[in-house]
C-alpha positions in Angstrom: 0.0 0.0 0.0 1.3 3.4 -1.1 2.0 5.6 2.7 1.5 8.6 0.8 -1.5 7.9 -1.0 -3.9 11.2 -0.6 -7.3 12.3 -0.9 -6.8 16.3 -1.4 -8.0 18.5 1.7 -10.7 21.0 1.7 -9.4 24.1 2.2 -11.2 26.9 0.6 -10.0 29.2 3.5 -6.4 29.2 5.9 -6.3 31.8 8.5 -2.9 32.4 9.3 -2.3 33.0 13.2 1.1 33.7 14.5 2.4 30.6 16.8 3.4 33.2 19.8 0.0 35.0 20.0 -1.9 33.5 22.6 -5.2 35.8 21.8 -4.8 34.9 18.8 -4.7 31.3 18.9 -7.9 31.4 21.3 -10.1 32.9 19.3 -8.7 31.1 16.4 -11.0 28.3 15.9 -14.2 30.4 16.1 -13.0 31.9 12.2 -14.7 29.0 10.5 -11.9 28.5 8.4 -11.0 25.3 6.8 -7.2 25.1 8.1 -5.7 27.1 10.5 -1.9 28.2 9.6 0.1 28.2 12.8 3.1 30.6 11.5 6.4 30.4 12.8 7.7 32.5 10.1 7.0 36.0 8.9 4.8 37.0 11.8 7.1 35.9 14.5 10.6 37.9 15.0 13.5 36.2 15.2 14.2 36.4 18.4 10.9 34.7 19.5 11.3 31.6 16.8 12.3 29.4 18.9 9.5 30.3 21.7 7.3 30.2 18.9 8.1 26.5 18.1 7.8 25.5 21.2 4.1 26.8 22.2 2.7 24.7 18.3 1.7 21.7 20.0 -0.5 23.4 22.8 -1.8 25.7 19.8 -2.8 23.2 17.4 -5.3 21.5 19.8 -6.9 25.1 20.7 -7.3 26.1 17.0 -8.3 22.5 15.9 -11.6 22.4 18.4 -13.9 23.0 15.5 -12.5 20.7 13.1 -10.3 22.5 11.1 -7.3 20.9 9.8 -4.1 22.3 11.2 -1.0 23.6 9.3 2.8 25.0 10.2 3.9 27.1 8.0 7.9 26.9 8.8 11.2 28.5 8.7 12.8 29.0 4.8 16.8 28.4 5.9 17.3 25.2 6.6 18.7 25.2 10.2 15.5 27.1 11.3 14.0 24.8 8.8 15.1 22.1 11.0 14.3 22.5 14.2 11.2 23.8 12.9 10.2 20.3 11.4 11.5 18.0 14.5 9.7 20.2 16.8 6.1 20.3 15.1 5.9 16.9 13.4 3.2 15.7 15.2 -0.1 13.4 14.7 -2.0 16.9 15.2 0.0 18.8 12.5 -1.7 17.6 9.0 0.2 19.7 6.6 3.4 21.8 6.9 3.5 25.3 4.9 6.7 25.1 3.3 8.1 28.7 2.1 10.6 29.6 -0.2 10.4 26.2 -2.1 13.4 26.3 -5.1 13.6 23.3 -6.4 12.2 19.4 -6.5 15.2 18.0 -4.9 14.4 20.7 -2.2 10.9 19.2 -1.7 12.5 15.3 -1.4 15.2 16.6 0.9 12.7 18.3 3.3 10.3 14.8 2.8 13.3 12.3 3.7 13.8 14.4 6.5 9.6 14.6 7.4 10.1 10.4 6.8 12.9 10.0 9.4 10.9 11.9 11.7 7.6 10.6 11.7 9.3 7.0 12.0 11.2 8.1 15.1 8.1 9.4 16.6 6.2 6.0 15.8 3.7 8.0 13.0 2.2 6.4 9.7 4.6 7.5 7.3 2.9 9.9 4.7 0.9 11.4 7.5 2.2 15.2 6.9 1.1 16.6 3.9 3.3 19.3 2.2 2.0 23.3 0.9 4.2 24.4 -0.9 5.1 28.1 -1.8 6.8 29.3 -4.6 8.4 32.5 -4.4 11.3 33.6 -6.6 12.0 33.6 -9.9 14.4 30.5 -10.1 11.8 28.4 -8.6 8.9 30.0 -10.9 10.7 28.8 -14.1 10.7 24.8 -12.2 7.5 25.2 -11.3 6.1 21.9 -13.1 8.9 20.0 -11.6 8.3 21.1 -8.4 4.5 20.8 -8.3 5.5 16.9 -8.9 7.9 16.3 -6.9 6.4 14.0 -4.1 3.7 12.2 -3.1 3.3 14.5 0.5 2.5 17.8 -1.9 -1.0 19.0 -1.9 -1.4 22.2 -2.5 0.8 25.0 -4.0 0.7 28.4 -4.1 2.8 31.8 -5.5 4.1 34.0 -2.8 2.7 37.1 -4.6 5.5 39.8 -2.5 8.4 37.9 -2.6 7.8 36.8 -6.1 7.3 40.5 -6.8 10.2 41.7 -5.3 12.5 38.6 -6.9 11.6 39.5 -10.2 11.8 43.0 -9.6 7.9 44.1 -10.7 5.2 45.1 -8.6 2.3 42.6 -6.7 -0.3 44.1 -9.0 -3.2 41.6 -10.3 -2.3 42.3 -13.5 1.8 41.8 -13.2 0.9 38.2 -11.5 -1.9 37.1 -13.7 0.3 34.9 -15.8 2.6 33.7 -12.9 -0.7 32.7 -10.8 -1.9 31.1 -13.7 1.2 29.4 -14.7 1.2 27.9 -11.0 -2.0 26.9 -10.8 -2.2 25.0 -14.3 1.1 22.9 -12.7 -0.8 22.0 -9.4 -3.7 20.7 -11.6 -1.5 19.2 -13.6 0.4 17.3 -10.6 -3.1 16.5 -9.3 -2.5 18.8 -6.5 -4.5 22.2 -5.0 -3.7 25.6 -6.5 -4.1 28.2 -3.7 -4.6 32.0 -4.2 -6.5 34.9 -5.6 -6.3 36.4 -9.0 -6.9 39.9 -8.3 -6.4 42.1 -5.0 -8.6 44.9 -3.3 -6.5 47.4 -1.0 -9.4 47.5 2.1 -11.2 44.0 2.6 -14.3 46.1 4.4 -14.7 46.6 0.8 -16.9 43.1 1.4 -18.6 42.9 -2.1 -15.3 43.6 -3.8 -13.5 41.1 -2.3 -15.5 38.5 -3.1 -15.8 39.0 -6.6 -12.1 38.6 -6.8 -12.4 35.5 -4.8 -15.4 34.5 -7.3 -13.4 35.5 -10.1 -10.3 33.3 -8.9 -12.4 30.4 -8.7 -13.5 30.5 -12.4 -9.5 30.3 -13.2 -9.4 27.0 -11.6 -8.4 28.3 -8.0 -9.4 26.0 -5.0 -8.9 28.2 -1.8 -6.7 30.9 -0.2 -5.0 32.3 2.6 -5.7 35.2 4.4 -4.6 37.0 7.8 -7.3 38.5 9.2 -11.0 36.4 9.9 -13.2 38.8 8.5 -12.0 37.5 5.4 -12.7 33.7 6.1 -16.4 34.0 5.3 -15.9 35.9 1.8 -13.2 32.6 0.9 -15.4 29.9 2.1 -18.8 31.7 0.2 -16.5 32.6 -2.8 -14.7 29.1 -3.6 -17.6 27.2 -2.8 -20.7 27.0 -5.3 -23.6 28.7 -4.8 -27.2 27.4 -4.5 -28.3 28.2 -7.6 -25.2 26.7 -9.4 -25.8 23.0 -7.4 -29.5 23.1 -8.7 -27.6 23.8 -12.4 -25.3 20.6 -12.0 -28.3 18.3 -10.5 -30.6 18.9 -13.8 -27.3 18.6 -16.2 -26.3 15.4 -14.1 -30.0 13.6 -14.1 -31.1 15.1 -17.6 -27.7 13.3 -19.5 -28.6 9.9 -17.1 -31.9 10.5 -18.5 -30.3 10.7 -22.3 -27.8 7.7 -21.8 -30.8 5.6 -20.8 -32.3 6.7 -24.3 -28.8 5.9 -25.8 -28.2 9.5 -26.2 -24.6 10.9 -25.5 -25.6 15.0 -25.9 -29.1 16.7 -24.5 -29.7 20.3 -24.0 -30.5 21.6 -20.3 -31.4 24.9 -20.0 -31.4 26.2 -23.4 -27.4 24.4 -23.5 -26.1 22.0 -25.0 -24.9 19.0 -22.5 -22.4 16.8 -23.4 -19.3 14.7 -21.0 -16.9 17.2 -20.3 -19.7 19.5 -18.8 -21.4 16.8 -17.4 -17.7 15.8 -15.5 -18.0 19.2 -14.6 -21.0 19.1 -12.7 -20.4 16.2 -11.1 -17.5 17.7 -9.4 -19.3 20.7 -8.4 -21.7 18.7 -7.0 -19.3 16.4 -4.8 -17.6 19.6 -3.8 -20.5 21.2 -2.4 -21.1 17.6 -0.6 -17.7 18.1 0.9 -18.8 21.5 2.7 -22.1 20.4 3.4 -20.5 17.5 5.3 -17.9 19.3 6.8 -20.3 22.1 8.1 -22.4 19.2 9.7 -18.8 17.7 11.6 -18.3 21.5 13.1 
């Protein structure tokens, strides 16, 4: 049996919640968010890292009391990298957040190590998926390989400011259109999550905006994003899930083509379209999508 065989997560929303900050970490698992990111990286100075790794085990059973899965996202340089990974490995971590990804051999160095330790601490092996992040311009143009290179991966994602400022442009949607796109057609391609937005609005009070970007990300194939502050969770979780009148769509294109193929027909037309497989594969996966949510809303 394969250790690293994987049904993909849902994770339409991660709230990222610095490690150190107790308050934070609290409130955490009232968000509603898919996954919870413990970060032991950019929101915790250096000088805390270490009290920050040590205070992830405690955290992850707070933030996990509502189901949600449970991530790290840790250190890029590979001694903080490290300690980071011995430390948090743990039967309550499901996924690790791994930044500054550069190449595939990166990924299977950082797995062997994940391996070792989840044998030494008597874990299935397999158990912690990887996120990964892509964020300079090296990595970008391996990007396929990368995506690909183990069985742990499950999501991946651009790192829209470092990218930026690697390649010496601006975050601007329309500067990281084609890198965002690029990333998330290798993710699909490696049977893995693409994570992000295609677009970005400067105040998220600006609720209605928001969530057309999230909306419009979600037509390009994205499957969920992060975000640091709640109020934001609710706009992912509406925006990359389907709405009610889009499941009633799929359940008339899914039992008006079972209705055809039992009249030996291959193409109908549902609602003034024209039905054939590829839209009818579509549908189906929309509808066991929102069966996902539906069943993960009951579990909370």
């Amino acid at each position: 049996m394969d250790p690293y065989k994987k049904d993909l997560p849902l994770w339409r929303s991660l709230l990222f919640v610095p490690a150190n900050v107790r308050a934070y970490v609290e409130k955490a698992h009232t968000r509603g968010a898919d996954g919870i990111i413990l970060d032991l990286e950019d929101s915790v100075p250096l000088a805390e890292k270490a009290n920050a790794r040590g205070m992830v085990a405690e955290a992850a059973k707070l933030v996990s009391r509502n189901g949600a899965d449970v991530l790290v996202r840790v250190n890029a340089p590979l001694e903080l990298c490290v300690r980071d990974l011995e430390t948090v490995v743990s039967p309550e971590i499901c996924a690790l957040l791994l930044p500054k990804i550069d190449s595939a051999s990166h990924v299977r160095l950082l797995a062997e190590l994940v391996d070792r330790i989840e044998s030494q601490k008597g874990m299935p092996i397999g158990h912690t998926k990887f996120s990964i992040l892509v964020e300079t311009a090296s990595a970008f143009a391996r990007v396929e390989e990368i995506a690909m290179a183990h069985p742990r991966i499950v999501a991946v994602g651009l790192g829209s400011e470092d990218f930026a400022l690697d390649t010496g442009g601006l975050p601007d949607p329309d500067v990281l259109l084609y890198p965002k796109q690029r990333v998330a057609i290798a993710a699909r391609a490696a049977g893995v999550l693409p994570m992000g937005i295609i677009g970005t609005v400067a105040d998220f009070n600006d609720e209605e905006g928001y969530r057309q970007v999230v909306r419009n990300s979600r037509r390009f194939g994205f499957a969920g994003a992060s975000c640091i502050h709640p109020k934001v969770v609710s706009m992912l979780n509406d925006g990359f899930g389907p709405t009610a009148e889009e499941v009633a769509a799929a359940k008339r294109v899914v039992e008006g083509f079972e209705t055809a193929k039992a009249q030996g027909r291959a193409s109908i037309t549902v609602d003034g379209k024209m039905i054939d497989y590829p839209i009818v594969d579509r549908a189906e996966r929309l509808l066991a999508l929102a069966a996902r949510i539906e069943a993960k809303v009951k579990r909370a």
